[in-house]
Backbone bond lengths (Angstrom), bond angles and torsions (degrees), N, CA, C in turn:
res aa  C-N    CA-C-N  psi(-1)  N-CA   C-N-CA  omega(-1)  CA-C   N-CA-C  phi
1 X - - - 1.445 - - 1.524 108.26 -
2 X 1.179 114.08 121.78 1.498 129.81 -176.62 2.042 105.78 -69.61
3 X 1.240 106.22 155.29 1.297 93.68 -174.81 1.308 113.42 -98.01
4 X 1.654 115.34 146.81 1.668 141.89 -159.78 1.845 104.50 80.07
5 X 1.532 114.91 -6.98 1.344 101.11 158.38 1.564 132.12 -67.65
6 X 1.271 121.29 164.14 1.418 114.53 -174.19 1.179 129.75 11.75
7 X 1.664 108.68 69.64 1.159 127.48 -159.19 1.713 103.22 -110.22
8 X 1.694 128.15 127.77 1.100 132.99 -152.51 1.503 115.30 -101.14
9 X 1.122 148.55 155.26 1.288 114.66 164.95 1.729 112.25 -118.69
10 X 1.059 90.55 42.38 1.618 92.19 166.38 1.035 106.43 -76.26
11 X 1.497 124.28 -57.74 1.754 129.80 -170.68 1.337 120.99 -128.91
12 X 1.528 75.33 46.38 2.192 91.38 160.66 1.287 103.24 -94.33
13 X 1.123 145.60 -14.26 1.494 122.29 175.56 1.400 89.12 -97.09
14 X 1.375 144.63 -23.92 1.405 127.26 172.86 1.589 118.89 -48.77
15 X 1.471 95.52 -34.92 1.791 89.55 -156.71 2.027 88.75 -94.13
16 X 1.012 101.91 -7.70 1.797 97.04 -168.44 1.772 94.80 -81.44
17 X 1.572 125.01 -48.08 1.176 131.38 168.23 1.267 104.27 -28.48
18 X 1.125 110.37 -82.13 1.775 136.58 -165.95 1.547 99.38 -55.01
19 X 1.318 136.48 -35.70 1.604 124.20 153.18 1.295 119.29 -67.77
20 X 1.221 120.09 -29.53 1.669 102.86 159.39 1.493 137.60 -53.96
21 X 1.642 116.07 -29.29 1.369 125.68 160.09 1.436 124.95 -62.21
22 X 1.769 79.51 -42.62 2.001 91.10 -175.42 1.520 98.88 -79.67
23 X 1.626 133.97 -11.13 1.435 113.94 161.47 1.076 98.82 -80.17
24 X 1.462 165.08 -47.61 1.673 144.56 -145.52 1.564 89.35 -79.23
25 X 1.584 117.73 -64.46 1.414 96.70 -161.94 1.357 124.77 -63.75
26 X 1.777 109.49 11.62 1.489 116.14 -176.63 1.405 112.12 -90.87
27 X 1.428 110.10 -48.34 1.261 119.62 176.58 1.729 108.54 -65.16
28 X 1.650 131.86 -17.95 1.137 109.65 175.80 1.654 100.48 -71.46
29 X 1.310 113.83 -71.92 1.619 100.91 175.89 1.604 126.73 -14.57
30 X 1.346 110.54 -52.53 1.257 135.95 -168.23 1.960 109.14 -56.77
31 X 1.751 88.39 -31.56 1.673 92.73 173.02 1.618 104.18 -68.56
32 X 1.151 117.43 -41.61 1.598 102.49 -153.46 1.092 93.12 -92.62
33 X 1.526 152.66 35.67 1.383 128.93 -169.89 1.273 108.04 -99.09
34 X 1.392 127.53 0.62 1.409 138.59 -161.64 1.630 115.90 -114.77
35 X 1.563 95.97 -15.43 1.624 107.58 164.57 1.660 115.84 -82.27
36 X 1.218 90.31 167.20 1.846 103.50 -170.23 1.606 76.81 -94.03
37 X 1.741 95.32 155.59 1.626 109.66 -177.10 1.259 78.77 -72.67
38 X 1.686 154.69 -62.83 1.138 142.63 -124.71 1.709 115.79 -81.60
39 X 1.412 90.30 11.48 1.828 97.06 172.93 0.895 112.28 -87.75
40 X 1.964 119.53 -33.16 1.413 110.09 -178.22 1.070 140.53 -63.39
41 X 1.443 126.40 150.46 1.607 113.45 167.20 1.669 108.68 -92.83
42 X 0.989 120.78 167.89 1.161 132.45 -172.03 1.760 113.44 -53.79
43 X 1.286 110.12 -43.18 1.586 139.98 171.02 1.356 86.43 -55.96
44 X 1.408 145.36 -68.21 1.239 132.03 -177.17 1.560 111.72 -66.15
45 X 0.690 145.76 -77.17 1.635 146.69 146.71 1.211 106.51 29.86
46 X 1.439 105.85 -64.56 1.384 116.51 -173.51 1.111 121.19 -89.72
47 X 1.158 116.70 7.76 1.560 148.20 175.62 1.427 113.85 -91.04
48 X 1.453 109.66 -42.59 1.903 117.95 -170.97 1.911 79.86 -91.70
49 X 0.893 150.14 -24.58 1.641 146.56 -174.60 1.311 89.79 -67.74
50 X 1.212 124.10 -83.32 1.546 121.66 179.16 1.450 124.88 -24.61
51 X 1.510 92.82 -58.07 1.597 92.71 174.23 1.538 111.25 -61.11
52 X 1.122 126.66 -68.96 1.373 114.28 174.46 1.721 119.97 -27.73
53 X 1.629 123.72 -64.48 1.232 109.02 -174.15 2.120 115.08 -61.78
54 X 0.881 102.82 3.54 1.564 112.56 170.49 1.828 116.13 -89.98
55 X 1.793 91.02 -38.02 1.638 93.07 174.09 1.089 121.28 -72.63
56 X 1.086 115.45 -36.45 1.703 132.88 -168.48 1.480 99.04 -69.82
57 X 1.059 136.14 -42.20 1.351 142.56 -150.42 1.727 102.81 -93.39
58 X 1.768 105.87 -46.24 1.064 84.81 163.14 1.627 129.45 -93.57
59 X 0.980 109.67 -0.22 1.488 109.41 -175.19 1.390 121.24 -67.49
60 X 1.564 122.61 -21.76 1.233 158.37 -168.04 1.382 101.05 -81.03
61 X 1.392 109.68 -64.81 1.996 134.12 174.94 1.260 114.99 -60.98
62 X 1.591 115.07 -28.25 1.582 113.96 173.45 1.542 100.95 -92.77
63 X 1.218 128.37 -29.94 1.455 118.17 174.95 1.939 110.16 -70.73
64 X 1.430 111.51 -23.21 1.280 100.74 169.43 1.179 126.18 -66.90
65 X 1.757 99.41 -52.87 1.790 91.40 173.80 1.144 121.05 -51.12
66 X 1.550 120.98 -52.40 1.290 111.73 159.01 1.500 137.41 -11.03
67 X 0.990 126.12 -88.27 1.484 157.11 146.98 1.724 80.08 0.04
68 X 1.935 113.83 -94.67 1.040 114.46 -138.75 1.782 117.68 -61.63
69 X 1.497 92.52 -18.15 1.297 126.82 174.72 1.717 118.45 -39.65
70 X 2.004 93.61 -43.03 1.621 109.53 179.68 1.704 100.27 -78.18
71 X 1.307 104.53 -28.61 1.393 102.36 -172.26 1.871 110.97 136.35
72 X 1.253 104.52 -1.76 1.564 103.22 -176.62 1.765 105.48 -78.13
73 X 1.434 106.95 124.54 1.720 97.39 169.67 1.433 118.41 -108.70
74 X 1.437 132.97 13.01 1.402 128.05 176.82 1.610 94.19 -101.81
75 X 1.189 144.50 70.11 1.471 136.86 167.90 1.766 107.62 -133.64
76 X 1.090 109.96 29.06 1.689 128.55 -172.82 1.754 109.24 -57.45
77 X 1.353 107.96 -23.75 1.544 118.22 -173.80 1.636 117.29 -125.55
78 X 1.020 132.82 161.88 1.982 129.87 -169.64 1.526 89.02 -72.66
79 X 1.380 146.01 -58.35 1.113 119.87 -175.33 1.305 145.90 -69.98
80 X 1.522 106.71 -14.23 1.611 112.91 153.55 1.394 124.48 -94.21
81 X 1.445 106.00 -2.65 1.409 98.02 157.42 1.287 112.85 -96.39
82 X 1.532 137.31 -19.01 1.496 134.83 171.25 1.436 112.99 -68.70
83 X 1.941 129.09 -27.49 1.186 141.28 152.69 1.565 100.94 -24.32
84 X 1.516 87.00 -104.19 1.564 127.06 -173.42 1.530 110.55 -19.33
85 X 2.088 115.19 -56.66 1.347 105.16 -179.68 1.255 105.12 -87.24
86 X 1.596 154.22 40.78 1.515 171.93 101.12 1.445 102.98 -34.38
87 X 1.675 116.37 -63.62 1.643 98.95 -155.19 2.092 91.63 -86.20
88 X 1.392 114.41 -15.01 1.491 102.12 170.86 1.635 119.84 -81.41
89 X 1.154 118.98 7.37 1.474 140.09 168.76 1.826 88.27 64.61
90 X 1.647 122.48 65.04 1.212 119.31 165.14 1.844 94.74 -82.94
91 X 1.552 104.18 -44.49 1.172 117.83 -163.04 1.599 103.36 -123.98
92 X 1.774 116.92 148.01 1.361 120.59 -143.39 1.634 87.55 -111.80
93 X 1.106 128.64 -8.70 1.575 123.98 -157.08 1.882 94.16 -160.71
94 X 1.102 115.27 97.18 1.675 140.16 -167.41 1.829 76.70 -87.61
95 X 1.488 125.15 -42.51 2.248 114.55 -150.34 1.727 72.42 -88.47
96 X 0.944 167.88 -33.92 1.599 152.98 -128.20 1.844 82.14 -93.59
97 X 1.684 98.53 -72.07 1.605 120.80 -168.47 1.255 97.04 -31.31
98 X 1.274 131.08 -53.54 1.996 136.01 -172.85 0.657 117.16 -67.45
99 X 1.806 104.58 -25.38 1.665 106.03 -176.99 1.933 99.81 -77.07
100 X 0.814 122.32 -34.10 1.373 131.65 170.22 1.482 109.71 -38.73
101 X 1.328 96.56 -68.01 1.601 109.40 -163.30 1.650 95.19 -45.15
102 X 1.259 103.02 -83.98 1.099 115.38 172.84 1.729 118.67 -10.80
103 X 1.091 117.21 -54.39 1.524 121.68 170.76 1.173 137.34 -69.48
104 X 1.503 102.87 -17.37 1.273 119.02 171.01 1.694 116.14 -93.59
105 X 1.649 97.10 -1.61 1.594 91.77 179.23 1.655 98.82 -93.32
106 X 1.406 115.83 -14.25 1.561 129.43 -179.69 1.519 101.37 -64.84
107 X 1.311 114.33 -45.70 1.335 113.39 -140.01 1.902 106.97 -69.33
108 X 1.234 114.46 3.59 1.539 101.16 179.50 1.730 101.52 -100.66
109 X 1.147 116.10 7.11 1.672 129.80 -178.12 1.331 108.37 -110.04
110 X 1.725 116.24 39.07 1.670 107.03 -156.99 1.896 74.97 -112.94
111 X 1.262 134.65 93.33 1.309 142.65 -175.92 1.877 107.42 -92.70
112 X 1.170 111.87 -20.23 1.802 112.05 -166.91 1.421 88.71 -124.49
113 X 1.526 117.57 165.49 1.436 153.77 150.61 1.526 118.89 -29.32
114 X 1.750 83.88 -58.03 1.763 96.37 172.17 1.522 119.88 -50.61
115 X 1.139 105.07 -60.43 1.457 118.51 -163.44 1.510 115.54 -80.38
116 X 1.578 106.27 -11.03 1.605 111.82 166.81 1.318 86.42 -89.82
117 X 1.387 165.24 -34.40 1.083 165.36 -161.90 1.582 101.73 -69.34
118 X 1.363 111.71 -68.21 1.484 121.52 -156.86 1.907 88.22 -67.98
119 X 0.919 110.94 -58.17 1.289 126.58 -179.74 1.662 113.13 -2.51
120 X 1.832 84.68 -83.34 1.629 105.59 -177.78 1.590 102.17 -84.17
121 X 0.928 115.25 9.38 1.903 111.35 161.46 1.623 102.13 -86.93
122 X 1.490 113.41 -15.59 1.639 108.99 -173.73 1.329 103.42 -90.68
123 X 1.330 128.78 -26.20 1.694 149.05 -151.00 1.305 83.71 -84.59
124 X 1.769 122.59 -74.46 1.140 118.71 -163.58 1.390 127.46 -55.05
125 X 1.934 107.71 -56.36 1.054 127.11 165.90 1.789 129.82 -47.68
126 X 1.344 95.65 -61.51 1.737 111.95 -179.14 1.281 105.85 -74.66
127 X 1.324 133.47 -90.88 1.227 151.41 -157.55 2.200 119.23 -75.10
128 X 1.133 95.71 -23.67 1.130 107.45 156.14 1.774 122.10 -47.31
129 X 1.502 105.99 -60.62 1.480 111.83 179.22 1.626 119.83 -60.96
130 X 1.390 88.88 -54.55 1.550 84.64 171.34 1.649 134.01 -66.50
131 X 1.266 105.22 -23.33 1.467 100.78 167.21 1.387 107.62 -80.14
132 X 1.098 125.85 -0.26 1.425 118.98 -175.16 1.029 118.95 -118.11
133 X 1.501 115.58 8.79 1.456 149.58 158.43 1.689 106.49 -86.75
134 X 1.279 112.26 -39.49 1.527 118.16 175.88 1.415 114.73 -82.71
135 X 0.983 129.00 -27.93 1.798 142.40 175.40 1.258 97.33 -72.19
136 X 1.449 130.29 -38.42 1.489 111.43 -178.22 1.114 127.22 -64.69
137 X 1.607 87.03 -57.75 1.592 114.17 -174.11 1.971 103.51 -44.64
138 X 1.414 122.60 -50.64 1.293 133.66 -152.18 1.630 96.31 -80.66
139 X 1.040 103.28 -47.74 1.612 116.81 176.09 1.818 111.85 -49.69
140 X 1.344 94.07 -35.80 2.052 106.42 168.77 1.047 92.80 -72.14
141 X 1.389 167.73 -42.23 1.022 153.40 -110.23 1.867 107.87 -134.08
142 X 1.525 87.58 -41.20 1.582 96.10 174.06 1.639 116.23 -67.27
């Protein structure tokens, strides 16, 4: 199903709500993406981590409503809803999105310098684009 096809309105104001969160916590990311990691202090660091486990979580939840919105009802979890908006081309790279998930299940085990380091070098670098590949796209849509 192509997107704005068979589109329902039971849970169009669900999924439009739920992009309003996933735009604020987008645009906070969205501020720092233009700084060098080497400005941060660690206090910020751990600051863009946060933000990420907030993005991730909702970005996943706004692609569900989405999704269920067209009419899909098996997308109950981030990986069948990161599937599902993959084969409807919401999203261009379904292995990046996992790679996310996945990092965000790391991210409360971030104990050293390094790994808050490598971390938010992945947020900015990795995961940055693609949500900001998904904010567009959804933002056309809204």
């Amino acid at each position: 199903m192509a997107l704005g096809e068979g589109k329902t309105m039971n849970n169009d104001n669900r999924w439009k709500q739920r992009f309003q969160n996933f735009e604020r916590a987008y645009l906070l990311l969205d501020e720092l993406s233009d700084r060098d990691m080497l400005s941060f202090s660690n206090l910020e660091k751990e600051g863009i981590l946060q933000r990420f486990e907030i993005l991730i979580e909702l970005s996943w939840k706004v692609l569900r409503d989405y999704l269920e919105n067209e009419g899909y009802d098996d997308v109950k979890n981030p990986k069948k809803a990161i599937r599902q908006a993959f084969q409807d081309e919401i999203i261009t790279d379904a292995e990046h999105w996992m790679e996310a998930l996945k990092k965000r299940n790391l991210t409360s085990h971030t104990y050293s310098d390094k790994i808050l380091d490598e971390t938010v070098d992945y947020i900015l670098g990795g995961f940055y684009p693609i949500v900001r590949d998904l904010y567009q796209k959804l933002k056309a849509e809204k």
